[in-house]
C-alpha distance (Angstrom), angle and dihedral (degrees) to the residues before:
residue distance angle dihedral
X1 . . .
X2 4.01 . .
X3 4.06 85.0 .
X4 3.91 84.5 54.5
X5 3.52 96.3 43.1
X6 3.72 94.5 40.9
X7 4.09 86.8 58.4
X8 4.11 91.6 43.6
X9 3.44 87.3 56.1
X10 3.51 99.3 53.8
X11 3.59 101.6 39.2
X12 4.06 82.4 58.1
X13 4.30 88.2 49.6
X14 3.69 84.3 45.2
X15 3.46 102.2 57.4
X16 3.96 91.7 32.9
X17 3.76 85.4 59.0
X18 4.02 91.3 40.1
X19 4.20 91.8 52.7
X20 4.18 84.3 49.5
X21 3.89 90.5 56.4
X22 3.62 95.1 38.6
X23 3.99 93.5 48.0
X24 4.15 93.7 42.4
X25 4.52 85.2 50.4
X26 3.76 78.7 48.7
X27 3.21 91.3 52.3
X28 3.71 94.8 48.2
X29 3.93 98.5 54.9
X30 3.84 88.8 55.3
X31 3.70 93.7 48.4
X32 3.88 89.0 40.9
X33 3.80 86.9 47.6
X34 3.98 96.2 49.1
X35 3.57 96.8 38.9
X36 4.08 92.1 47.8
X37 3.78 100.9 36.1
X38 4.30 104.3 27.3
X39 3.73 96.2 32.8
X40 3.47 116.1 155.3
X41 3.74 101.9 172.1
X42 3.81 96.1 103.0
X43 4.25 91.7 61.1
X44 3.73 87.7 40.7
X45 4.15 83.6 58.6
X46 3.42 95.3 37.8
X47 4.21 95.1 56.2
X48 3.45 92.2 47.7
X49 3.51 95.7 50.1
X50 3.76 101.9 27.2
X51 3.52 104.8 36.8
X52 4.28 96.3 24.4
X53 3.45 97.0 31.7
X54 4.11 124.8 175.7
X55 3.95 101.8 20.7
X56 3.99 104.1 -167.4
X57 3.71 116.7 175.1
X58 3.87 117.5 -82.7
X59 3.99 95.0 11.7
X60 3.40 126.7 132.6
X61 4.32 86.9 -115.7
X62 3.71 88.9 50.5
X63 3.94 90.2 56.0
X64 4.05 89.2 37.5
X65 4.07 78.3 55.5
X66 4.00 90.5 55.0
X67 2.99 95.1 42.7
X68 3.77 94.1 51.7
X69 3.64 94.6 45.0
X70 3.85 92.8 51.8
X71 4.08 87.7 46.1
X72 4.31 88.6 61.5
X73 3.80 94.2 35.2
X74 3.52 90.0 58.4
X75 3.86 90.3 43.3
X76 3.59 100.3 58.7
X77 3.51 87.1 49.4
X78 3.74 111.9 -102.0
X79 4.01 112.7 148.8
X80 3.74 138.8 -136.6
X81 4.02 86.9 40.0
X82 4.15 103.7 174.9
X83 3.95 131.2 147.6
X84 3.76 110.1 -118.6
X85 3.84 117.8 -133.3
X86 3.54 123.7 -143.3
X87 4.07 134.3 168.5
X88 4.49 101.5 -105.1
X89 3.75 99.3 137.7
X90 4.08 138.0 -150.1
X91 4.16 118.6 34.2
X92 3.47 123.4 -141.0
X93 3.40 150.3 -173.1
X94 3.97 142.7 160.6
X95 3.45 125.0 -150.2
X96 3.62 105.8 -171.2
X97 3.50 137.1 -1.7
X98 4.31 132.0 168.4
X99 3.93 129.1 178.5
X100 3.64 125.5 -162.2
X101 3.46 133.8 -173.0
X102 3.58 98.8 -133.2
X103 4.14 100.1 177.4
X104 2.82 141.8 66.3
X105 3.91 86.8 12.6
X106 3.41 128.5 -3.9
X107 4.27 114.5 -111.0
X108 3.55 122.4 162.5
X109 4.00 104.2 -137.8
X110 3.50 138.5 -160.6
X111 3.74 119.6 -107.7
X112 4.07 153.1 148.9
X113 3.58 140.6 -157.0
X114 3.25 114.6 -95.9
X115 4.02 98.3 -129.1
X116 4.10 117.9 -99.8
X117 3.42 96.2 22.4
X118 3.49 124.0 114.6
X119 3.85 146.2 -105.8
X120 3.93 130.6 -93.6
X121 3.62 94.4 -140.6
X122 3.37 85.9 -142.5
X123 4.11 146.0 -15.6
X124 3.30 112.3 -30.0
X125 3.69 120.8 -177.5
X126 3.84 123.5 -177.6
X127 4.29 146.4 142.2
X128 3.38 111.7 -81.7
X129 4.11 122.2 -134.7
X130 4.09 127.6 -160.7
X131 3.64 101.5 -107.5
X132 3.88 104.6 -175.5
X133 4.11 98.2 156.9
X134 3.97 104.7 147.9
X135 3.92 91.0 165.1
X136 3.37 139.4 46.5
X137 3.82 95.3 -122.7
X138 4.21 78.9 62.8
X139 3.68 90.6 64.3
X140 3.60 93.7 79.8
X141 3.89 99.2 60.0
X142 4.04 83.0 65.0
X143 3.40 104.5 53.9
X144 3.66 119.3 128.5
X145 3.79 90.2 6.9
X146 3.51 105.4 87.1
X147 3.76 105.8 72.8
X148 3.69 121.9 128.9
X149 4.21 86.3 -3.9
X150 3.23 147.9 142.7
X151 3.91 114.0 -137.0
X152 3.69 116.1 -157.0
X153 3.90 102.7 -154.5
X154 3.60 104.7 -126.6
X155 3.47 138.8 -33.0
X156 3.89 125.9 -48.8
X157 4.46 117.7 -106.9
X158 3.55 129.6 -129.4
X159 3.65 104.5 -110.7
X160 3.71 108.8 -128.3
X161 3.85 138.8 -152.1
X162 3.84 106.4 -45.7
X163 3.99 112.7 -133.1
X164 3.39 113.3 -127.2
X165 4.06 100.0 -142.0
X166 3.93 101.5 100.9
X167 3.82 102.3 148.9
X168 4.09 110.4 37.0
X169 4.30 134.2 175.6
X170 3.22 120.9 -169.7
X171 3.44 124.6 -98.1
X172 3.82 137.9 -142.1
X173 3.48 89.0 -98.8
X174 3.17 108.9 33.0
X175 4.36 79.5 63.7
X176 3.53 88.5 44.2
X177 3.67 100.5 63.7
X178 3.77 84.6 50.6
X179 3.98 85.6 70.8
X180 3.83 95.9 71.0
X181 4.21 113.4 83.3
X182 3.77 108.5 -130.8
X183 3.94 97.5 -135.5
X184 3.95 96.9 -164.3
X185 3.86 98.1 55.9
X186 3.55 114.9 106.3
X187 3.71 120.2 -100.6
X188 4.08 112.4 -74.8
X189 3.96 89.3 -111.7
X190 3.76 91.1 59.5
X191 3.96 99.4 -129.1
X192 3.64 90.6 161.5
X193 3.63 106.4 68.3
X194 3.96 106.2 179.1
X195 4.08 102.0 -113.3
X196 4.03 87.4 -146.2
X197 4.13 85.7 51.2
X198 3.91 86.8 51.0
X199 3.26 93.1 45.1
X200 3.72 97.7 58.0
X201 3.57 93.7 49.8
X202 3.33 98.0 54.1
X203 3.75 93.9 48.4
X204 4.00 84.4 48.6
X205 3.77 91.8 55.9
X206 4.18 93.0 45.6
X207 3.62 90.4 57.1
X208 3.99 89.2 43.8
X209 3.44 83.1 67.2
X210 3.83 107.2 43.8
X211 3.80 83.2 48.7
X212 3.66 89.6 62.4
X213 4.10 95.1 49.3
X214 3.85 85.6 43.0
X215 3.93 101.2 51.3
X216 3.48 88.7 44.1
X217 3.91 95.2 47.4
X218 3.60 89.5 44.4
X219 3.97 105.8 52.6
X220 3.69 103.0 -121.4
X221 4.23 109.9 162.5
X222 3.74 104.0 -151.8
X223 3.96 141.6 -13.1
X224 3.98 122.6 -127.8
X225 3.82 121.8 -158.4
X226 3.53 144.3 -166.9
X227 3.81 122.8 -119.5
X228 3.29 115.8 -122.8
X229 3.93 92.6 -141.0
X230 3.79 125.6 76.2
X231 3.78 131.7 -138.1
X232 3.43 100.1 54.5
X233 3.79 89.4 -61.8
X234 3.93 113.2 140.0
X235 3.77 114.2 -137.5
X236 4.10 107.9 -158.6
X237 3.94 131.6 -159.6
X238 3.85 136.8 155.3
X239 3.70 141.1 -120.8
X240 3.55 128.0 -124.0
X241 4.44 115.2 -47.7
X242 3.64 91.4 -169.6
X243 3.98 110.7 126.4
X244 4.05 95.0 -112.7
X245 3.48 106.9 23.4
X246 3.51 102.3 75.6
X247 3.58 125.7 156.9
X248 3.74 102.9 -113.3
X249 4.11 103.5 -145.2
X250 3.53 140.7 40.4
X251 3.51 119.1 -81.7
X252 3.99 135.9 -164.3
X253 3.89 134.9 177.3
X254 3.73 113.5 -149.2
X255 3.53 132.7 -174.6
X256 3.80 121.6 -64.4
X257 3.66 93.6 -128.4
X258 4.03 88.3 56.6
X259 3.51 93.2 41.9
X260 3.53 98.4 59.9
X261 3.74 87.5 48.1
X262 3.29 92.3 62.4
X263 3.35 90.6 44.6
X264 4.38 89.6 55.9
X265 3.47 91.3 54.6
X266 3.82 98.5 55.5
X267 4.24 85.2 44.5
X268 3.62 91.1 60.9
X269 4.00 95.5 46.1
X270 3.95 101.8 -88.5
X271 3.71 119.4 136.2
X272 4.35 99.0 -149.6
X273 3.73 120.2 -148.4
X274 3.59 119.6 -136.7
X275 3.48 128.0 -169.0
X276 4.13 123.3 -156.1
X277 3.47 133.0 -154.6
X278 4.29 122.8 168.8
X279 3.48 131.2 159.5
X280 3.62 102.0 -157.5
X281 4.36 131.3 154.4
X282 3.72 130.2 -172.6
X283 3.97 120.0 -139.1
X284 3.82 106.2 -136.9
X285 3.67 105.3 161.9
X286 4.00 100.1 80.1
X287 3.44 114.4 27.7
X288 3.75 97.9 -176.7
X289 3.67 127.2 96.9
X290 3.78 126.5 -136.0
X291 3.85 134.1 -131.7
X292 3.93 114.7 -164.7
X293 4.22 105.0 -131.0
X294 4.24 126.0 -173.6
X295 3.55 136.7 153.6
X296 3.46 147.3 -154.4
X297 4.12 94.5 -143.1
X298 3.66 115.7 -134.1
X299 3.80 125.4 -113.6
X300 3.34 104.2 -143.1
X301 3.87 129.5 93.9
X302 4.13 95.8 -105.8
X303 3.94 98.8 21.6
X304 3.79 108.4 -164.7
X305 3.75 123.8 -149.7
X306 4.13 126.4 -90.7
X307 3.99 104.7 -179.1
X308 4.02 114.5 -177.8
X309 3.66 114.3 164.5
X310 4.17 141.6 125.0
X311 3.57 138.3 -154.1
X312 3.75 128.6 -57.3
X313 3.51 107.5 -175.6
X314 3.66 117.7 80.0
X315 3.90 147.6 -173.5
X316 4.23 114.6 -73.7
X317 3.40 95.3 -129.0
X318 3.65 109.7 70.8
X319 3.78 131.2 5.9
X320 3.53 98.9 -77.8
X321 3.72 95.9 -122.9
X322 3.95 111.4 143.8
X323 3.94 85.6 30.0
X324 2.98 102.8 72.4
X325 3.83 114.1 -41.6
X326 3.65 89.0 86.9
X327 4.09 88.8 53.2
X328 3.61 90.3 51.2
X329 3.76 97.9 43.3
X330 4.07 90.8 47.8
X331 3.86 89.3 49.6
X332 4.19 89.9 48.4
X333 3.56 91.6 49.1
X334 4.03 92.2 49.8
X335 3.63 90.4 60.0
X336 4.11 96.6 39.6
X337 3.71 84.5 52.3
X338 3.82 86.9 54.7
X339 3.36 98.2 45.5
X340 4.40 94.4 45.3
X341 3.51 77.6 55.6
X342 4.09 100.6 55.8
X343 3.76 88.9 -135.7
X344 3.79 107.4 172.9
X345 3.76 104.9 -150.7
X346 3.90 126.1 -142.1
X347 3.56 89.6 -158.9
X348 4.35 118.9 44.9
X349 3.81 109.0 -108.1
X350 3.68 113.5 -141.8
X351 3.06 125.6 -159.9
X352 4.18 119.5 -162.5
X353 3.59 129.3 -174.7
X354 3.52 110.3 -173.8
X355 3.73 138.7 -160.3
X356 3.86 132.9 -158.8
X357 3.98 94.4 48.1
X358 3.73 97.1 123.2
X359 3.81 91.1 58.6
X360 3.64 95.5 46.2
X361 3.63 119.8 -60.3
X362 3.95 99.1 -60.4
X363 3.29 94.8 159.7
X364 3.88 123.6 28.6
X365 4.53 78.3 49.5
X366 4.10 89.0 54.2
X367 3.61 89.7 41.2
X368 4.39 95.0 48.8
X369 4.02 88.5 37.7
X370 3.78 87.8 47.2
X371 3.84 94.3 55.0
X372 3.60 116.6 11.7
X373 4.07 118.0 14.1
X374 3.22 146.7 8.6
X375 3.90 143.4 -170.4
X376 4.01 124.2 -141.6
X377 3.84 115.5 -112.5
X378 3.63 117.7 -110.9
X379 4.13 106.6 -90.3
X380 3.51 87.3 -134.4
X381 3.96 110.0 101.4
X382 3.85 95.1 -144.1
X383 3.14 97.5 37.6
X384 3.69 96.4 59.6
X385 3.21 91.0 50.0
X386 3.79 89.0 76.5
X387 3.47 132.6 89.9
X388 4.19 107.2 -89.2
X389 3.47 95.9 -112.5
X390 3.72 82.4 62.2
X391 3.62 98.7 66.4
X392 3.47 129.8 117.6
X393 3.58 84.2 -131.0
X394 4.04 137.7 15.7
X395 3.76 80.7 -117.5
X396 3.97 119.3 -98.3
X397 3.13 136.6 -99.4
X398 3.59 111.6 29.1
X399 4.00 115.0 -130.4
X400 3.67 122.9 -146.7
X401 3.47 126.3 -141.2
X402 3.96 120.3 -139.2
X403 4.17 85.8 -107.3
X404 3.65 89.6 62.4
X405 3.81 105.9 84.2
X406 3.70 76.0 44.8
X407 3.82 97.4 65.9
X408 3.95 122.3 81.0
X409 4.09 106.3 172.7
X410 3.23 145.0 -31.5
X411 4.14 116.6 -155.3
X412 3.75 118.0 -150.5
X413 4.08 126.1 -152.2
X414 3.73 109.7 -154.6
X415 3.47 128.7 123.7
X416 3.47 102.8 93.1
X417 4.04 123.7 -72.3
X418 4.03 100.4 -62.7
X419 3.72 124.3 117.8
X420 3.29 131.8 -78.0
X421 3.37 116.7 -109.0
X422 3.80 109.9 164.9
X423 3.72 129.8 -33.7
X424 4.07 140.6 -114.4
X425 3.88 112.2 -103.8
X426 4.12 94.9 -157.1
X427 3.40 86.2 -130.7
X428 3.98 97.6 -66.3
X429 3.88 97.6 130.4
X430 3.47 90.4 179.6
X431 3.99 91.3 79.0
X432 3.98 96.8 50.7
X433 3.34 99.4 92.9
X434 4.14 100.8 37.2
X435 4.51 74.9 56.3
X436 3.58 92.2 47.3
X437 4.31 96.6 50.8
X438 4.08 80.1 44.1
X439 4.01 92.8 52.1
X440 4.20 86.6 50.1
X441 3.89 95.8 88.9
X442 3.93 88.4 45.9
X443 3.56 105.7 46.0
X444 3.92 96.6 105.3
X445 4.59 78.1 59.8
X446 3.93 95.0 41.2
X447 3.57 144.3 24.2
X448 4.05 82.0 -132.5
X449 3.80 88.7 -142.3
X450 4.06 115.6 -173.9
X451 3.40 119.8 -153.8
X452 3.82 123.7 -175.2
X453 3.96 88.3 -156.0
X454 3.84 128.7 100.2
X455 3.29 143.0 -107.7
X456 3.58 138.6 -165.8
X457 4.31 152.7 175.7
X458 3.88 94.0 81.1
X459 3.86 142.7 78.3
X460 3.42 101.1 -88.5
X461 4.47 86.6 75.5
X462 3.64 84.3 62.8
X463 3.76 86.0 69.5
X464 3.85 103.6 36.3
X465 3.72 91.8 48.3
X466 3.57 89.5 68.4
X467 3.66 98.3 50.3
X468 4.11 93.4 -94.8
X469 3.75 129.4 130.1
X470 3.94 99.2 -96.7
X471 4.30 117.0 159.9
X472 3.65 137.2 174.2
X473 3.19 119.7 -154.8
X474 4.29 128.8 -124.9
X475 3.78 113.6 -108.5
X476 3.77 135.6 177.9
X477 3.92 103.1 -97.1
X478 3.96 96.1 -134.7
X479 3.94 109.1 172.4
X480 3.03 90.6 -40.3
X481 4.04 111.5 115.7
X482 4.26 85.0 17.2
X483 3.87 91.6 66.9
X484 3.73 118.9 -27.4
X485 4.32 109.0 62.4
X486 3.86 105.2 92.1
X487 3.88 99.1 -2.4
X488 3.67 142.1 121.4
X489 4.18 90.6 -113.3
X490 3.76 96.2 64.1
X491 3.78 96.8 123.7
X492 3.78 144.7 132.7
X493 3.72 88.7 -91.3
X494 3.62 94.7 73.9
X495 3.90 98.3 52.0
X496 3.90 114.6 99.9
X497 3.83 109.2 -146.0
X498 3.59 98.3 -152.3
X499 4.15 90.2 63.1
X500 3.68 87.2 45.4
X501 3.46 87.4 53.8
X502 3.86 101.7 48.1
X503 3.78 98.5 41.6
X504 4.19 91.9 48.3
X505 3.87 78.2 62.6
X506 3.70 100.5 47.4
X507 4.02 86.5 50.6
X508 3.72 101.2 46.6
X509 4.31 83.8 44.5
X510 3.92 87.7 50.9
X511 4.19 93.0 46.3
X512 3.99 93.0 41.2
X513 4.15 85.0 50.5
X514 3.98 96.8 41.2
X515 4.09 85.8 43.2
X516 3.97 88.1 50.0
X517 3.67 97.4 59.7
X518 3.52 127.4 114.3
X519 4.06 94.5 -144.0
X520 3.75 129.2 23.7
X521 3.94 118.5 -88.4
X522 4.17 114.9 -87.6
X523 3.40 118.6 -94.7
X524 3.82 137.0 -152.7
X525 4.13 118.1 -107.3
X526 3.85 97.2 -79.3
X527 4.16 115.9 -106.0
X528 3.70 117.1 -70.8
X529 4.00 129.3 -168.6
X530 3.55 107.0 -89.6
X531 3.75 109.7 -101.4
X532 4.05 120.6 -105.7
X533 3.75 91.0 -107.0
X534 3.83 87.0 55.4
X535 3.55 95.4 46.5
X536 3.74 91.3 48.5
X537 4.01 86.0 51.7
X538 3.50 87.4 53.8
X539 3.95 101.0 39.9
X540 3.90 85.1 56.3
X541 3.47 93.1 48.5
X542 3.26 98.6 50.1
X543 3.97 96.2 48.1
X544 4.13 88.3 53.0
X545 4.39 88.9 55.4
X546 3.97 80.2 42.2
X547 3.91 94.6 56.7
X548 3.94 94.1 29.9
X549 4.32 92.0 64.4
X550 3.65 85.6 35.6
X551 4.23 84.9 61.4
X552 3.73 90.0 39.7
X553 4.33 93.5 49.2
X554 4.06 87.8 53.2
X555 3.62 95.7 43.7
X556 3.25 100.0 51.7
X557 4.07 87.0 47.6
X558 3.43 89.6 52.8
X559 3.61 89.5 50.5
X560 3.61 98.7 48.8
X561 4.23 91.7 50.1
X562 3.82 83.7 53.6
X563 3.80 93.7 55.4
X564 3.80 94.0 40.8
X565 4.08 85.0 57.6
């Protein structure tokens, strides 16, 4: 009778289990069907880039963008639709801007803004002098020179061999060595922040500021600066947006090419002319910053949270389309998928599309402190008046919120608008093979490559540096780091539909899967302070890269005296 039981009971387990698996590849031809056949992710793209255009943090297009994105959540029918507030600081935006070499030739050149820095109400036209200060000790050398100038900020670099690999997929084994787990990385949460590192940021940031107080002080008219791309290709960032720390003049990168030309004439004893014009306005009146939140509640009695999302805001200088509008239109389409399907969710899926990433994580960090963890400031009173990544420490120990047991993953899009083909664990091995069942349907779209290694610069570290499931997942690199992240070419052109198409489906597969469990997904030990020992490690470390570019600064002074005798 037991034997008899025994084999009734697992032919009723068996054909539970078999209904499961037959429902979830069910499951997978609709969603395969929808996302192929009824995708919408290339018009949801091509409005935020066409019609929205550059969304930098805290301007009126990046809050037209929220407000946009909230607007067709809420119209395919996802739920608890809100824009989430948190403290970024001054808008911006520029809306046109020429430079022109004026003598000893006339050349009309290429340039942009740098972001948060303000207008020239007006022409102005002025000599230009080599300003290549990188401490504050360096300041002195300029003083009194600077009046009615235009500093060009640093010298000009040879431009080297170009490589000829623009466009690039991955290849088999270019995913294979992705298998092996480099065991002397750091942890994926970055505990052990290099003091020497910190150091030099923080003494980076100090001058930052004296340089603003001093180019004010001293009269200067305008600031020129090389971009750090070649090939005509120009490479865009942005001062500080804190209220107060403004950088006082206006400030353009050019071309490389045109900035070492500039650069050739002073060397051989001519004194350029430059002449300015920006059109550029700060946004003072909110100071917040906005990150566009829906769901798609769960049915089940104690829902747990599925968060998928990517970043919103963008560079000013191009549309923003590879970084990150195709992130945000992939993660959209996921949940529209979901919801043309009528899936009803054990689990709520929330979807997050956050703002402030490019200037360090603003938002994803206000949105994880906000509802599941946060660190202790430093106790020092100058120290925490520092930006975080300025800290001596990340702050120990981490404190949960009561939404954090609550909370199984959140899965980040990117890394540009390739395909996925597998995804970064963070070093949580106990989640590769619930990802590899979940690439099985898929495997004829992706190689479904696992990789136990880490991966960092997006959202999805705001998570995993708190001890929560946070992943990025592995996509063909394209053009995208060769000519497209950060430059005046990121548009809609560049964007190939049928990747757009295939990884939409691989996210909403991965959210109806992770929304399906019965528990939450595993997670790694959560983040502890480093222990003394390590610390000591580190300390000593630190100290030898200290003393080893303190032997390199003298020798090469010593070396440049002897050459100059």
């Amino acid at each position: 009778m037991k034997k008899i039981a025994l084999s009734a009971f697992c032919a009723v387990n068996m054909f539970s289990l078999s209904t499961v698996a037959n429902d979830d590849l069910d499951i997978a031809n609709q969603i395969r069907a929808e996302g192929f056949y009824n995708s919408e992710v290339m018009h949801t793209l091509q409005y935020l880039t066409d019609n929205i255009g550059p969304r930098l943090s805290g301007s009126p297009q990046m809050k037209a963008a929220n407000d946009w994105t909230l607007e067709q959540l809420e119209r395919w029918g996802l739920k608890n639709a809100y824009l989430d507030p948190f403290e970024f600081g001054r808008g911006w935006t520029h809306t046109s801007a020429s430079i022109d070499l004026v003598s000893p030739r006339k050349v009309s050149f290429h340039g942009i803004p740098v972001a948060w820095t303000p207008g020239t109400k007006g022409e102005v036209t002025a000599e230009v002098i080599m300003f290549d200060a990188t401490s504050i000790a360096d300041l002195k050398k300029f003083k009194g020179k600077l009046r009615g100038k235009i500093l060009m900020m640093g010298e000009g670099r040879t431009i080297g061999e170009p490589k000829n690999t623009v466009f690039k997929r991955h290849k088999s084994s270019d995913l294979g060595k992705l298998k092996d787990f480099p065991v002397d990385r750091p942890a994926s949460h970055r505990s052990d922040r290099a003091p020497h590192n910190q150091e030099r940021y923080k003494q980076r940031y100090l001058f930052n500021k004296e340089l603003n107080t001093f180019l004010k002080e001293e009269g200067a008219v305008g600031a020129v600066y090389r971009s750090w791309r070649q090939g005509g290709l120009v490479g865009i960032w942005g001062k500080s947006h804190k209220v107060g720390n403004t950088f006082p003049i206006p400030a353009m990168v050019i071309e490389a090419e045109q900035y070492n030309l500039i650069t050739r004439l002073m060397d051989d004893g001519d004194t350029p002319k430059i002449t300015l014009n920006v059109d550029a306005k700060f946004y003072d009146n909110d100071t917040n910053a906005y990150n566009t939140i829906a769901e798609i509640p769960g049915t089940s009695d104690d829902p747990k949270i599925i968060m998928l999302g990517g970043h919103l805001d963008s560079w000013h200088a191009s549309d923003g389309a590879v970084d990150n509008g195709a992130g945000v239109a992939v993660a959209m389409e996921a949940v529209r998928i979901l919801k043309a399907l009528d899936i009803k969710p054990k689990h709520t899926i929330r979807i997050a599309l956050w703002s402030g990433e490019e200037q360090g994580l603003y938002g994803s960090r206000a949105y994880v402190q906000e509802h599941f963890a946060t660190r202790p400031k430093p106790k020092d009173k100058v120290e925490a008046e520092l930006p975080p990544y300025l800290w001596k420490t990340p702050g120990w120990p981490i404190q949960p919120k009561e939404a954090y047991d609550d909370f199984s993953v959140y899965f980040n899009m990117d890394n540009g608008s390739g395909r996925f083909r597998g995804i970064y664990t963070e070093g949580n091995v106990a989640v590769k093979p619930i990802f590899s069942r979940w690439f099985s349907p898929y495997s004829d779209l992706s190689t479904g490559t696992i990789t136990n290694r880490s991966t960092g610069g997006t959202d999805h570290e705001s998570f995993d540096d708190v001890g929560l499931p946070g992943f990025q997942f592995i996509q063909d690199p394209l053009d995208y780091s060769s000519r497209l992240h950060h430059t005046h070419i990121d548009s809609f052109d560049h964007v190939i539909e049928d990747d757009m198409k295939q990884a939409s489906v691989i996210m909403a597969a991965f959210i109806y899967k992770a929304a399906m469990r019965d528990e939450v997904l595993p997670r790694k030990p959560i983040p502890v302070k480093p222990s003394m020992l390590k610390l000591q490690k580190m300390k000593q470390k630190s100290e030898k890269e200290r003393r080893k570019r303190e032997r390199n600064a003298l020798r090469d002074i010593e070396t440049h005296k002897l050459i100059e005798k």
